[in-house]
C-alpha positions as CSV (number, residue, x, y, z in Angstrom):
1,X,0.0,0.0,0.0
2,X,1.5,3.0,-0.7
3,X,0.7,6.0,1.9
4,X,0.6,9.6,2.1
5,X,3.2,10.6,4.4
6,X,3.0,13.7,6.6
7,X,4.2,14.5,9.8
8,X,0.6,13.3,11.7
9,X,1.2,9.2,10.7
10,X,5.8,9.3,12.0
11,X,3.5,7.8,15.1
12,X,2.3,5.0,12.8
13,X,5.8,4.0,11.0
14,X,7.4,4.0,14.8
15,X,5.0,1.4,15.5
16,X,4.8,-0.4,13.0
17,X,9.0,-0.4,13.0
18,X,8.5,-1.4,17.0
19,X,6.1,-4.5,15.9
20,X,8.4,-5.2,12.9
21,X,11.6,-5.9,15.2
22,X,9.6,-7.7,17.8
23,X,8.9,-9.9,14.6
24,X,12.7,-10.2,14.0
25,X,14.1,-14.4,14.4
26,X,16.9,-14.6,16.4
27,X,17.7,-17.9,17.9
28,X,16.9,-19.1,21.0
29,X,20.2,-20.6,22.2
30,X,22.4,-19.9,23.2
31,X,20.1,-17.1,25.5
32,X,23.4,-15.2,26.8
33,X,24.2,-14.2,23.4
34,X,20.4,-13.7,22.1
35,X,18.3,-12.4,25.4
36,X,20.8,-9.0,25.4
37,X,20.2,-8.6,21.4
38,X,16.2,-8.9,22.2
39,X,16.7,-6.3,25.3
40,X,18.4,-3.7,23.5
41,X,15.6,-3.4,21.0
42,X,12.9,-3.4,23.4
43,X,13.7,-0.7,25.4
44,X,12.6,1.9,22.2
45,X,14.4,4.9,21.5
46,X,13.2,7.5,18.4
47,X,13.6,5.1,15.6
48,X,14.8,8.0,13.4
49,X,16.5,6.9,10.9
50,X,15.4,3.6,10.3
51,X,12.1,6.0,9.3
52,X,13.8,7.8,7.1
53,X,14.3,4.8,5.0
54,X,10.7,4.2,5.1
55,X,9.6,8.0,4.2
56,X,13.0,7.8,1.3
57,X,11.8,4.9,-0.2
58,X,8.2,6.7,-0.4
59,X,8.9,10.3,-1.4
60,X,10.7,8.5,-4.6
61,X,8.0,6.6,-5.4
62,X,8.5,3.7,-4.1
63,X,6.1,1.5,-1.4
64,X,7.5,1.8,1.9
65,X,7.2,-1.8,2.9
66,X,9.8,-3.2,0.1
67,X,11.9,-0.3,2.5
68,X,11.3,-2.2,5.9
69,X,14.0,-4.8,5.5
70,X,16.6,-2.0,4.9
71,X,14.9,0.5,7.7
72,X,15.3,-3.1,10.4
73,X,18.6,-3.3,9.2
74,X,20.0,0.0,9.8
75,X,18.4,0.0,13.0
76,X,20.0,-3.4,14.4
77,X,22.8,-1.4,13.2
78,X,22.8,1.5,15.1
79,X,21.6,-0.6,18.5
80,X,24.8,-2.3,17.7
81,X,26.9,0.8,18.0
82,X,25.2,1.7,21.3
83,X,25.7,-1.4,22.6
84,X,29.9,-0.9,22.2
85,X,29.6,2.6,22.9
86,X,28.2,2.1,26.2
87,X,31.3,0.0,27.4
88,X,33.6,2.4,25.9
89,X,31.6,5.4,27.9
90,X,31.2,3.5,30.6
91,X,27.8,4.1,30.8
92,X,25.3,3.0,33.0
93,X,21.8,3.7,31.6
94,X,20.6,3.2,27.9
95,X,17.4,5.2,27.4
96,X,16.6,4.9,31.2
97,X,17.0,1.1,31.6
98,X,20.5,-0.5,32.6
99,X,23.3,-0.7,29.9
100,X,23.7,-4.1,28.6
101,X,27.0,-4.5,30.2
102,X,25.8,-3.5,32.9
103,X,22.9,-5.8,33.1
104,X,24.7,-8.6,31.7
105,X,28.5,-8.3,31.8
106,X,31.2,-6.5,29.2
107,X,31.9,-9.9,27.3
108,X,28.0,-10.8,26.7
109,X,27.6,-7.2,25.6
110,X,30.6,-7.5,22.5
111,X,29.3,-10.5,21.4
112,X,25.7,-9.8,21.4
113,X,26.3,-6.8,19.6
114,X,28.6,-8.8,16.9
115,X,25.7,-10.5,16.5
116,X,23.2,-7.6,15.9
117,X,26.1,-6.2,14.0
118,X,26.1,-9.5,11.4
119,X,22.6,-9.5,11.2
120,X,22.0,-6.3,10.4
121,X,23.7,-7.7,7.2
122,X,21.5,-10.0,6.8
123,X,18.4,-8.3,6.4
124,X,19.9,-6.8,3.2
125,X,20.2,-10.3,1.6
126,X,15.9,-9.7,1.3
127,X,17.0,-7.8,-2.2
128,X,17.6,-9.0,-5.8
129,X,21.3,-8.5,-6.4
130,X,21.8,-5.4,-7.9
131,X,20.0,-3.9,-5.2
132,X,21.7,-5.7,-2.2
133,X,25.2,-4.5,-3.6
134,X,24.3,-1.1,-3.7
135,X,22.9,-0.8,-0.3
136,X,25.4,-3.5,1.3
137,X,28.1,-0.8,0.0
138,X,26.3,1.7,1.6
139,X,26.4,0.1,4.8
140,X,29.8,-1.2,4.7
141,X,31.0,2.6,4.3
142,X,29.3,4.0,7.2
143,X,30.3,1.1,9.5
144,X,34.0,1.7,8.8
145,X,33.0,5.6,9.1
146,X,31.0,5.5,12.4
147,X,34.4,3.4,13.8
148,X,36.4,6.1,12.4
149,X,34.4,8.7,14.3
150,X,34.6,6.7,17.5
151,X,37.9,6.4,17.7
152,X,38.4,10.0,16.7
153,X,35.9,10.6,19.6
154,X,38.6,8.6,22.5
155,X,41.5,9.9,21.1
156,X,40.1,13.6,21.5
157,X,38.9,13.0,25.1
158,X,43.0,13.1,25.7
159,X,44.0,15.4,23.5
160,X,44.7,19.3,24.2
161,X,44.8,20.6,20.8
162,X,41.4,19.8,18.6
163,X,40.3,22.3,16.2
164,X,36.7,22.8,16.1
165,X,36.8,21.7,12.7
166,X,37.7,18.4,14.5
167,X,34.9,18.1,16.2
168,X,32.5,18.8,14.0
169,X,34.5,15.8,11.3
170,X,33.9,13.4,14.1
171,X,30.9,14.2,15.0
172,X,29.8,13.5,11.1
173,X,31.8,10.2,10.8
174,X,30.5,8.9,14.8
175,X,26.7,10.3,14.2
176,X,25.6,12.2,11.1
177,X,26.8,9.5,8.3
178,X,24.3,7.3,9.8
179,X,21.3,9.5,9.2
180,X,22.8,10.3,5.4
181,X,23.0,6.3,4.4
182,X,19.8,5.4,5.7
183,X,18.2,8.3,3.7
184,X,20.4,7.2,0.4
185,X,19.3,3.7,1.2
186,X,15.5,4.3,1.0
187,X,16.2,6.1,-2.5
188,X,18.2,3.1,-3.8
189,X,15.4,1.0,-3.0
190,X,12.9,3.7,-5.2
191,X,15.7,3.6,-7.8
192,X,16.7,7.3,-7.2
193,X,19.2,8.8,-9.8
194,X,22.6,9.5,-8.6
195,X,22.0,13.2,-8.3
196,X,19.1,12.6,-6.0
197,X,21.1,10.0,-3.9
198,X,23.9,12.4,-3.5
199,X,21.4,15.2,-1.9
200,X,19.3,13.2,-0.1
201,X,22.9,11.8,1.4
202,X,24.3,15.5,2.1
203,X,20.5,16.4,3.9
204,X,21.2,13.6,6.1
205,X,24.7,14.3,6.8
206,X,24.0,18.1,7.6
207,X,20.7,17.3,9.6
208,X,22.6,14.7,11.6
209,X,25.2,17.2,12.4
210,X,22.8,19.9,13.2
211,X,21.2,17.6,15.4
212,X,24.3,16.5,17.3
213,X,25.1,20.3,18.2
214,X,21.9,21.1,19.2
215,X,22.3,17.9,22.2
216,X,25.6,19.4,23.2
217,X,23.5,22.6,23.8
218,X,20.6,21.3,25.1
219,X,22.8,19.1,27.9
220,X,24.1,22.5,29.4
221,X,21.0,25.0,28.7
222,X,17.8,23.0,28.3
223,X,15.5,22.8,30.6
224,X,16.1,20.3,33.6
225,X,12.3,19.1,34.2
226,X,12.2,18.2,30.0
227,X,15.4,17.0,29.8
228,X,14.7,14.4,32.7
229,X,18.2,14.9,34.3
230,X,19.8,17.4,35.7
231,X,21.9,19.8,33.2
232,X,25.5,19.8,32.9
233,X,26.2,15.9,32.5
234,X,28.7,16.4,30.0
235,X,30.8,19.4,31.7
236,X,30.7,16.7,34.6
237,X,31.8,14.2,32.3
238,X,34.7,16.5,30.8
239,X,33.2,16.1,27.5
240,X,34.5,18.4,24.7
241,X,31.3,19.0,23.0
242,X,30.6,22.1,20.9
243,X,30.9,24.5,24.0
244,X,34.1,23.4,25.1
245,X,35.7,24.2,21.3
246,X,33.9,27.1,20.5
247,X,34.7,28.8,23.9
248,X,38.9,28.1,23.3
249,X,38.2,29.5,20.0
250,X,36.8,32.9,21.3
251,X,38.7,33.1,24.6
252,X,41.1,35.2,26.0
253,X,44.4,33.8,27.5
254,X,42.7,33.9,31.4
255,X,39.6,32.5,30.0
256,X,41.4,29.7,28.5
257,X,43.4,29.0,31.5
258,X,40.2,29.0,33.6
259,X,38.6,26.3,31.2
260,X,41.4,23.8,30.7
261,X,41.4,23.7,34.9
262,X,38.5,23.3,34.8
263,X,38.2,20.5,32.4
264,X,41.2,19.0,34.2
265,X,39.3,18.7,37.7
266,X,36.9,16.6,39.4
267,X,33.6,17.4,39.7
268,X,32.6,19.9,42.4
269,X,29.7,21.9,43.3
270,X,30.3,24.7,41.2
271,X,32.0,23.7,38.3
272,X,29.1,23.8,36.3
273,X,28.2,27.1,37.3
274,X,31.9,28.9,36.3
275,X,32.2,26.4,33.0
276,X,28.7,28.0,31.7
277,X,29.3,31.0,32.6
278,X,32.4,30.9,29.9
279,X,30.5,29.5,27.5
280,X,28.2,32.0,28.1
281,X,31.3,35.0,28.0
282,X,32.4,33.7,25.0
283,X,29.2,33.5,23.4
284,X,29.9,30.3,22.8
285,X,26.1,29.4,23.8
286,X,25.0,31.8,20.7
287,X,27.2,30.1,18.4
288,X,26.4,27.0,18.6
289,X,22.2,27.8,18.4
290,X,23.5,29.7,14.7
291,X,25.4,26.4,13.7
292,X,22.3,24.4,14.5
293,X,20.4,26.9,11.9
294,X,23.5,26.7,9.6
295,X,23.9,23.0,9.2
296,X,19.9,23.1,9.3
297,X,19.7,25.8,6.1
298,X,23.0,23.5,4.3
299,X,20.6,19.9,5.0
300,X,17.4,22.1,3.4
301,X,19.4,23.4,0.3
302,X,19.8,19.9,-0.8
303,X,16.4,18.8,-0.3
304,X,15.3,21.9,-2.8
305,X,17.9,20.2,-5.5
306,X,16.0,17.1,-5.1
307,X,14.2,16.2,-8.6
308,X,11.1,14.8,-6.5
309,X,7.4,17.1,-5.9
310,X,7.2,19.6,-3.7
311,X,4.5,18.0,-1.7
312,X,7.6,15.2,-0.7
313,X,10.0,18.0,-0.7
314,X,7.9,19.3,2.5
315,X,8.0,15.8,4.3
316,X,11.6,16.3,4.4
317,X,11.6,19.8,5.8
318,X,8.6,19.4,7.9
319,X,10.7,16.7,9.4
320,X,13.2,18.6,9.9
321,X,12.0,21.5,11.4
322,X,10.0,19.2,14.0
323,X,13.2,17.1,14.7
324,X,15.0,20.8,15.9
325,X,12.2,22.3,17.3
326,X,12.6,20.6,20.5
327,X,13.5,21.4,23.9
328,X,14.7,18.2,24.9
């Protein structure tokens, strides 16, 4: 069935992704490996991009269930990149419920997620040929890219002298790239041309990257009671997000000195309070809310280059604008 998509039915396509999942046939033994595969995708999250395939695959005239098999696979993807993420982070909670390591243990968790990892590969073997090539190539680039961007990611957490242009490289490889293939791959499915693929790939890209700055802004100056935590997790953390770069960028030599101290510290009561109100000095907290708009205005500029009617031209931006209008 092909269906009208607007921003009213993204609640129908997350559900029916949810029920598709749950439908998903993993083996039943042995259960250590299986169980913390089957946890991982119950506990929800958004379920962006693996509706972006879906509404790809339709806005190029295609039927959006010959896109589910790609949309599962990208998502049993990305679950597998949080599943090693969290033991590199050391992270405790996964979408409020315990990190697989954590409720398992750190050897269960790589495995598992080697498994989610292979199968994710095999979803795409539901395609003739030509097709599976195309998208397996697809995937295969953005795996080696999103390891790329991890790794980029640890080796800046020791590192005193990242450029901002850094950051935002490894924020593209570790997060955006993601968002880009699983656009591209709904279009291969619809048989987009190559000029299409490569704009709906760039919208992704820049979209992805908006996104990611706006959560490092958010995490220091959104509001507490939305966000569900308290604010400032990632100055506690020492993480180098946006903030952190674009306030070296603009400082002055005392301002500098003051952050790097900071950064360098444990957490105490106020270091929140003196690290924001740099960020805030430098105007860093402006600057990154204009490269949210930026990367936003680059991600809509290739949707208008899109040879596809404006009426699926305006699924792409409504999205977008309702993905950044957020306050959480």
């Amino acid at each position: 069935m092909n269906q009208n998509i607007n921003l009213e039915n993204i609640k129908f396509y997350a559900e029916l992704i949810n029920n598709k999942l749950k439908e998903l046939s993993f083996s039943d033994s042995p259960t250590s490996l299986y169980s913390p595969i089957k946890y991982i995708l119950d506990i929800g999250g958004k379920r962006i991009r693996p509706f972006l395939v879906l509404i790809s695959a339709e806005s190029f005239g295609g039927e959006y269930n010959k896109a589910l098999s790609a949309a599962l696979s990208v998502e049993c993807f990305h679950n597998f990149t949080l599943m090693h993420d969290d033991i590199m982070d050391c992270a405790d909670l996964r979408r409020g419920n315990e990190t697989v390591h954590v409720k398992w243990d750190t050897n269960q968790s790589i495995l598992s997620g080697d498994a989610l990892l292979i199968y994710s590969y095999n979803l795409l073997e539901d395609y003739d040929p030509i097709t599976y090539k195309k998208l397996n190539n697809v995937l295969n680039t953005v795996a080696l890219q999103v390891c790329e961007g991890q790794q980029l990611d640890l080796d800046f957490e020791n590192s005193s002298d990242v450029l901002f242009d850094d950051y935002i490289n490894m924020i593209r490889l570790k997060t955006a790239v993601l968002v880009g293939a699983a656009l591209k791959m709904g279009a291969i499915i619809s048989q987009a041309n190559e000029h299409d693929l490569k704009n709906i790939y760039d919208f992704g890209v820049n979209l992805g990257i908006a996104f990611q700055l706006q959560d490092d802004y958010l995490d220091t100056f959104g509001e507490e009671s939305l966000l569900g935590k308290s604010i400032g997790g990632d100055i506690k953390e020492n993480k180098k997000t946006a903030l952190f770069h674009l306030t070296l960028s603009n400082a002055n030599n005392h301002q500098t000195k003051d952050l790097l101290e900071l950064y360098n510290t444990i957490h105490t009561d106020n270091k929140i309070t003196k690290v924001i109100k740099l960020f805030k000095e430098t105007g860093a907290d402006k600057k990154t809310l204009k490269l949210v708009k930026d990367y936003t205005n680059l991600a809509l500029k290739s949707i208008n280059s899109l040879s596809i009617p404006i009426d699926k031209k305006q699924v792409f931006t409504d999205f977008s604008i309702s993905l950044l209008d957020r306050k959480l």
